[in-house]
KOLBA-647174 format. One record per residue (C-alpha): residue in one letter; x, y, z. Coordinates in steps of 0.001 Angstrom, whole numbers, plus 500000, padded with zeros to 6 digits. Layout:
BEGIN
A|X|Y|Z
...
END
This chain:
BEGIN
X|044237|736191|340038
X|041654|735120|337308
X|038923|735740|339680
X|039426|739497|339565
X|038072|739343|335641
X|035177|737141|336690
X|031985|736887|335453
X|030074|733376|337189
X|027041|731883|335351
X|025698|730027|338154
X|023953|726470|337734
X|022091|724420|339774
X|022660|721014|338458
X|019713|718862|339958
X|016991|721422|338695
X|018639|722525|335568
X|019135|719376|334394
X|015617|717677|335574
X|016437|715244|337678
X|014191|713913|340040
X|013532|714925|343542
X|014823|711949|345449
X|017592|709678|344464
X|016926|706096|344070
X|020459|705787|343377
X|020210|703311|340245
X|021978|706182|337581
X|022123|704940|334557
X|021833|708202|332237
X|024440|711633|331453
X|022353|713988|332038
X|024699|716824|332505
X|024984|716578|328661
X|021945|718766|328698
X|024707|721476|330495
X|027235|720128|327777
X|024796|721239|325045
X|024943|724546|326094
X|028105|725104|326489
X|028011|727404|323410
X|024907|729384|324521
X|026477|730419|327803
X|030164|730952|325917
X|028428|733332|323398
X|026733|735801|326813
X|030557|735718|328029
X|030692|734075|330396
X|034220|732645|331788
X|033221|730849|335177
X|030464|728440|335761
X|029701|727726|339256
X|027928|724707|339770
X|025457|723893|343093
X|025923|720500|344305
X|026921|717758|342152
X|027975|714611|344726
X|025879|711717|345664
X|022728|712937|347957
X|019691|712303|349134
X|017549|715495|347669
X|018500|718498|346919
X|021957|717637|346822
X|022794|719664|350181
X|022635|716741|351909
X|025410|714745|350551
X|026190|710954|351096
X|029310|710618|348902
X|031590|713056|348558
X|034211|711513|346090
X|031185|710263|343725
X|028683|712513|340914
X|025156|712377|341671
X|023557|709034|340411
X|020908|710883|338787
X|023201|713496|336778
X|025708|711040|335709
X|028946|709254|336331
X|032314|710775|337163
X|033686|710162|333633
X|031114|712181|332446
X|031563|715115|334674
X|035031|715009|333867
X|034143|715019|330376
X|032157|717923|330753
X|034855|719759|332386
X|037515|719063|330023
X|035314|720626|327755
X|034453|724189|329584
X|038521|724459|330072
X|038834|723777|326531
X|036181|727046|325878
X|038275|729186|328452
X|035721|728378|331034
X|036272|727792|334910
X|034747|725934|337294
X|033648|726158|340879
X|032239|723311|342523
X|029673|723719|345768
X|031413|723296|348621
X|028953|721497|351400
X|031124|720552|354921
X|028921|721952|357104
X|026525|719179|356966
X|025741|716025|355162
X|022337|713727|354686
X|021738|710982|357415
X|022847|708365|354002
X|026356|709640|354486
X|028580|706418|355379
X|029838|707155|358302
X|026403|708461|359575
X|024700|705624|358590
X|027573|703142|360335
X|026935|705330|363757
X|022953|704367|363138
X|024046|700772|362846
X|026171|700893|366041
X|029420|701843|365042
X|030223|704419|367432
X|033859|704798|366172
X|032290|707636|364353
X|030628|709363|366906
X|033058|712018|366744
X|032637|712831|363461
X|029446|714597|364457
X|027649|716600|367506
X|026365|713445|369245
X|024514|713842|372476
X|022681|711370|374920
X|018812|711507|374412
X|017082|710560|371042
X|016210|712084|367479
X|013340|712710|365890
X|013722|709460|363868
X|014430|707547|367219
X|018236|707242|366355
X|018637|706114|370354
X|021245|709301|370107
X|020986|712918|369542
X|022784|715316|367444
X|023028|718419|366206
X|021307|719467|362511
X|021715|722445|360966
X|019698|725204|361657
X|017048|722182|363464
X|016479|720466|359961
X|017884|717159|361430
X|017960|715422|357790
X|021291|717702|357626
X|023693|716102|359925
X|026496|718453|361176
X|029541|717230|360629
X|032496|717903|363335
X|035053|720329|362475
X|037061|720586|364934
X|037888|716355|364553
X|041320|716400|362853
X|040089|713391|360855
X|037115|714756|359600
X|039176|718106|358650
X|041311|715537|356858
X|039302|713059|354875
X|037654|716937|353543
X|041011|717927|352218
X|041394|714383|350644
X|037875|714796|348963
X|039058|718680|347576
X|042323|717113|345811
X|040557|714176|344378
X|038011|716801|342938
X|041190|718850|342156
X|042673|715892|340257
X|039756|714186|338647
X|037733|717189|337533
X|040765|720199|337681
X|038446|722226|339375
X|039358|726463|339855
X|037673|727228|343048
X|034703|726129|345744
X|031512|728398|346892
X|031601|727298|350752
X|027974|726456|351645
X|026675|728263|354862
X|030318|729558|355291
X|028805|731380|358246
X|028479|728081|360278
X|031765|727249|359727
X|034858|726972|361745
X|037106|729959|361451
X|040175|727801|361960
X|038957|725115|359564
X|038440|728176|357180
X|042208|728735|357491
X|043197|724989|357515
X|041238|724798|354394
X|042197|727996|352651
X|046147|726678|353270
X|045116|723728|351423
X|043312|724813|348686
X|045902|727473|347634
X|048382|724745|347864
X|046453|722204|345743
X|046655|725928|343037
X|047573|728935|344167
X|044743|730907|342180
X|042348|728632|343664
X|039364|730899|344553
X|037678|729935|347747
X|034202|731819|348063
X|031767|731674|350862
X|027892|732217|351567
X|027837|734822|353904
X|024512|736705|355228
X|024936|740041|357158
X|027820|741383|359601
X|031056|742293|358777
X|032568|739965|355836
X|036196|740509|357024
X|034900|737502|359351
X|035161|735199|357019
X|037005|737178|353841
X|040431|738271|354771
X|044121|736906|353953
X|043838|733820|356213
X|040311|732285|355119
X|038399|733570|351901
X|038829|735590|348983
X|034681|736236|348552
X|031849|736243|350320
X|028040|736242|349178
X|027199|739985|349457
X|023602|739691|350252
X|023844|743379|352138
X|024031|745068|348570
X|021468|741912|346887
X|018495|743059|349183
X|019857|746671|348454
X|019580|746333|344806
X|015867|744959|344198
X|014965|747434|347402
X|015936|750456|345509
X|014267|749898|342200
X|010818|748824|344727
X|010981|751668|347082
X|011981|753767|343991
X|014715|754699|346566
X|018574|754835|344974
X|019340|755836|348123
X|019498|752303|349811
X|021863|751051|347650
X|024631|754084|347473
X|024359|754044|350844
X|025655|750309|350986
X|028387|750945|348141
X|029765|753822|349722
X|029734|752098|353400
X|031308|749022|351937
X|033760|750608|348958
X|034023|754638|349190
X|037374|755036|349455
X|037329|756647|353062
X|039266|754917|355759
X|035989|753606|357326
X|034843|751498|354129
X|035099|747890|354917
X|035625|746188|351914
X|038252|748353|349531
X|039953|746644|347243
X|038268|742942|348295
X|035945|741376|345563
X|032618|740227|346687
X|029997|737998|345069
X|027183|740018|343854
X|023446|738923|342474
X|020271|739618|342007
X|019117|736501|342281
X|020079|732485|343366
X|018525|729745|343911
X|017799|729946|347257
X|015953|733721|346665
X|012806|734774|344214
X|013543|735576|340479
X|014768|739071|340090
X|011823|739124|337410
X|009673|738406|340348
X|011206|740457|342919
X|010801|743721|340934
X|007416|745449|340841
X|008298|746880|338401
X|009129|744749|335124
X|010636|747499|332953
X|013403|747427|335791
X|015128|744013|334716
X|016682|745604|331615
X|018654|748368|334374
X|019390|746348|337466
X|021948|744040|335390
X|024274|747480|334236
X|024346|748317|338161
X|024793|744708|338927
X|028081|744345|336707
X|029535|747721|337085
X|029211|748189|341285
X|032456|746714|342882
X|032422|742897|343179
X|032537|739726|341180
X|028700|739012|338774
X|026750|736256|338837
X|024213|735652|337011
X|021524|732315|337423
X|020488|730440|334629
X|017095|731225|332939
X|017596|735154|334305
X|019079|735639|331024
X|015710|735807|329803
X|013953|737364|332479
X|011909|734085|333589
X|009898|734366|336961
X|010276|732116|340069
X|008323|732674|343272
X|010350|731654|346569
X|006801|731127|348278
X|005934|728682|345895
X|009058|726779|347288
X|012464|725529|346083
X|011290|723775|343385
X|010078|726904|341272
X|013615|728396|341277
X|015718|725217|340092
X|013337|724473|336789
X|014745|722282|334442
X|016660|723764|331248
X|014339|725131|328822
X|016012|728026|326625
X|013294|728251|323998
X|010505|727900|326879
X|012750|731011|328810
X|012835|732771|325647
X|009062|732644|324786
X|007904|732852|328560
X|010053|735322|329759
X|009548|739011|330539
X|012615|739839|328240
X|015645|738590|326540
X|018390|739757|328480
X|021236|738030|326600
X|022949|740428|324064
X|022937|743348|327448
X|024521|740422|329294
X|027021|739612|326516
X|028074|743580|326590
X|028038|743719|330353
X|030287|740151|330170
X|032865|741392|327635
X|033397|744488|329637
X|033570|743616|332949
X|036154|740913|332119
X|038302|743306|330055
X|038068|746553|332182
X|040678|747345|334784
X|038248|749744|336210
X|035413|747307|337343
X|038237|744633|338285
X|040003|746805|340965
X|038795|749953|340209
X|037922|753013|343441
X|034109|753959|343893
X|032440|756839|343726
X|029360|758234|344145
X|028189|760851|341734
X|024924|761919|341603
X|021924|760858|343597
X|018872|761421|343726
X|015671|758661|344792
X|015351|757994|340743
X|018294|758413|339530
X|021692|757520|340624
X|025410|757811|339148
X|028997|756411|340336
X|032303|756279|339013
X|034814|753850|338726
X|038749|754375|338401
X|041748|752267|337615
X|045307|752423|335977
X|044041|755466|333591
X|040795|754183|332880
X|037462|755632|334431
X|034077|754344|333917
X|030738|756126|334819
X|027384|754256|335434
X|023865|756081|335036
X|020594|755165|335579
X|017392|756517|335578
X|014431|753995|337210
X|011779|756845|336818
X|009115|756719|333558
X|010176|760409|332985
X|013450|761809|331673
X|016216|763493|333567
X|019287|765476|332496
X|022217|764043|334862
X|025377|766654|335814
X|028409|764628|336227
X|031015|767671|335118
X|033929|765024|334409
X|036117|765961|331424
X|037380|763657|329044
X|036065|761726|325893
X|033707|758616|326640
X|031896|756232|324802
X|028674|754685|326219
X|029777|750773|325760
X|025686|749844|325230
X|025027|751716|321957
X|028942|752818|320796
X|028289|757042|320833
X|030206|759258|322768
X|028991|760940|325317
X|030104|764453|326955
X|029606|764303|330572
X|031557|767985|330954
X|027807|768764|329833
X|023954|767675|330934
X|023390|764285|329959
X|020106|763232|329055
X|018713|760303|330208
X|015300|758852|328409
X|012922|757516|331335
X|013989|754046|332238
X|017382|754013|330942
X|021292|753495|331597
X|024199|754669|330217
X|028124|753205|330663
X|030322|755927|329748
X|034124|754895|329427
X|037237|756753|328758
X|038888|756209|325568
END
């Protein structure tokens, strides 16, 4: 499947493109040619997937949807999505659209007929006697108690259906590849599987991806439902290592979720990994220390899983989650990124693009851990002849790493072999990608 070669550039339309916070619904203006613009810049990091947060007809933040079949009024027009996805094909680009049935704004038609008095839809949500908070003369159920985000009703056959109708119109108007399944952990385990039979009809390399928390993700990712889940397990793992100065944390969560033994949970399944979204702080923020960005995107690309990146990390810009939503979807600003942020990340990214999409290793590869200490850390990946091995050293001071594997390598970020049959030296913060000839 495509998916296994991977690497997502992740956009949230709303914020990247500047749109304002609520919709009057008047349109009038493409904005997503400010995503069409940079088209090139995103192509030249190496990017072969974009996936997009929400793009149909909302209230706000575009979460809580009112028309599913129609592009946000204050992004554009359908014509011009569709332009603009005719033209990432046409640069060997996929794209995966946000995926919101949990819930939908209290605009959504049939919502706003059951406010009038139409209660032919009450079915299509959790209705219950009493009132809402905006004196409805009904209740019903929100998600997670924010009431402007009406659940919808899964188990209602024709709510199940008129979802499946909205997927193949996107299917057919915009040819999307795949969906990232808001809050996939609300939904439906049967719907999953009703959907996921749909979807990989509609294409059978259709790649269905859900946001997932904590537990066990062969929940939701298995055969039946989903072929990804968020894995926020490893994200708070990642940014908790390089704080604590701890490289434990994080092989302990690789090895638990891909070491090879007949306890690991995930072998051989591809999930989505990040270091940052835009629902979480900047990674730039996150990190206390700054000369970590520059080595948490190497162990970002090369652990097991699928890498996305979010726009504007490329250059290391901050965004604090306590200063709310609003400071992690900032409009588009590439030579504001460049000159603001802590560091321009985009020729490492362009490496770390070209080889996960290209290596066999990172695609399907085994784990293992290597080396480990709390400031240093080394695995190894292997696949169909090929091995890579990542090191990393987080500490200020150097370290000589003992990996003992024979064999000719090149480290893929500077193009010089490397012996790791002897001590490898590793300058203080620094990383190394050693790959088999």
């Amino acid at each position: 499947m495509w998916f296994e070669n991977a690497c997502v550039y992740h956009i949230y339309p709303l914020g990247y493109c500047g749109c304002e916070k609520q919709n009057s619904y008047t349109g009038g203006e493409n904005r997503l040619a400010v995503i069409e613009n940079n088209i090139e810049h995103i192509k030249s990091m190496g990017f072969n997937t974009i996936y997009f947060g929400p793009v149909f007809e909302s209230v706000a933040h575009g979460y809580d949807t009112v028309d599913y079949t129609k592009i946000d009024s204050r992004l554009g027009t359908n014509e011009d999505f569709a332009r603009l996805c005719k033209k990432l094909h046409e640069n060997g680009i996929k794209v995966v659209l946000d995926g919101v049935f949990n819930h939908v704004g209290r605009d959504f038609g049939k919502f706003k007929e059951l406010r009038e008095g139409n209660w032919g839809y009450r079915d299509w949500f959790h209705v219950h006697d009493g009132n809402s908070c905006y004196n409805d003369g009904f209740y019903y159920e929100g998600w997670e108690g924010h009431y402007e985000l009406v659940k919808l009703n899964l188990y209602n056959p024709a709510v199940k259906e008129y979802i499946k109708q909205c997927i193949t119109g996107w299917v057919n108007e915009f040819e999307i590849d795949g969906l990232r399944l808001d809050v996939a952990y609300c939904l439906d385990l049967n719907f999953l599987k009703e959907l996921r039979g749909h979807c990989k009809w509609l294409k059978e390399d259709f790649w269905l991806m859900g946001e997932t928390l904590h537990g066990d993700y062969n929940k939701w990712m298995n055969n039946e439902m989903l072929d990804s889940v968020t894995n926020y397990e490893c994200y708070k793992g990642l940014f908790s290592s390089f704080n604590d100065m701890n490289m434990f944390e994080i092989a302990h969560s690789l090895h638990r979720q891909f070491g090879g033994e007949s306890w690991s949970l995930y072998n051989n399944k591809l999930l989505y990994t990040f270091v940052d979204n835009h629902d979480v702080s900047r990674i730039a923020t996150m990190l206390n220390n700054k000369k970590h960005v520059p080595i948490i995107y190497p162990l970002l690309f090369t652990m097991p899983g699928i890498p996305g990146v979010y726009y504007g990390s490329e250059y290391g810009i901050e965004g604090d989650k306590r200063s709310g939503d609003d400071a992690l979807r900032t409009a588009w600003d590439g030579e504001g990124f460049k000159n603001n942020g802590l560091c321009d990340l985009t020729e490492l990214i362009g490496k770390l693009c070209k080889l996960r999409s290209e290596s066999k290793a990172l695609a399907h590869g085994s784990f293992k851990n290597l080396q480990l200490t709390n400031r240093q850390y080394s695995f190894r990946r292997d696949a169909d002849g090929e091995t890579l091995v990542l090191m990393i050293n987080i500490d200020e001071n150097s370290f000589d790493m003992n990996i003992n594997i024979g064999g000719e390598f090149t480290d893929i970020l500077t193009g010089e072999p490397v012996n790791l049959s002897a001590p490898v030296h590793m300058d203080g913060y620094s990383v190394k990608i050693a790959v088999s000839k």
